[in-house]
N, C-alpha and C positions, 0 to 999 in steps of 0.2 A: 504494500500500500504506500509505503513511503517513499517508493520508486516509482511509482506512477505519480506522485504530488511531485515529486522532481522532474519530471520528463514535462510535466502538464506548467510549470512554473517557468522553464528552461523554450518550450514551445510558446509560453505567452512573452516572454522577452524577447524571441527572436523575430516574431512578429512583427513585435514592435520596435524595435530597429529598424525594422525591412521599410515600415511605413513612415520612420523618421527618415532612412535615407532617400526615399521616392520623394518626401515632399519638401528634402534638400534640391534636389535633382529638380525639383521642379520648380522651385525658387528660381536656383539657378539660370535654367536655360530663361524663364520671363527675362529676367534682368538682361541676360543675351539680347534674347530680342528687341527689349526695348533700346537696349543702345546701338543695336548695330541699327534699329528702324531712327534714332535720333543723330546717328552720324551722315545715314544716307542725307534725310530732310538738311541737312547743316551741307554737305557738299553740293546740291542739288541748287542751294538758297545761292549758294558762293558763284555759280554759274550763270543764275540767271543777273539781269540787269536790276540793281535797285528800285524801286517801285518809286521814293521819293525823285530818282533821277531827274534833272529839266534838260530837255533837248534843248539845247541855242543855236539857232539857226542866223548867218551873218547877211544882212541884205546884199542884194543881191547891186553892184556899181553900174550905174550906165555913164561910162566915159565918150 
């Protein structure tokens, strides 16, 4: 009997490890995600032209 309350003690620990490591694991990869999804938006900003940008256009001489 007191090798089954060991087996059944040793089986609820390892459980629960498995489900601490899975929701490490899956911490993790969000946090991936989110940064590799905030570097793209950051590279993609750095390409496009400014939104405040003013085009100045120079009139045009009639000599």
């Amino acid at each position: 009997m007191a090798r089954h309350e060991r087996n059944q003690r040793w089986q609820r620990t390892l459980r629960a490890l498995i489900y601490v490591v899975i929701v490490v694991v899956l911490m993790i990869l969000m946090i991936l995600f989110f940064l590799v999804k905030n570097l793209e938006n950051i590279q993609k900003n750095k390409t496009q032209e400014p939104k405040n940008a003013v085009e100045a256009k120079m009139p045009d001489k009639d000599v």
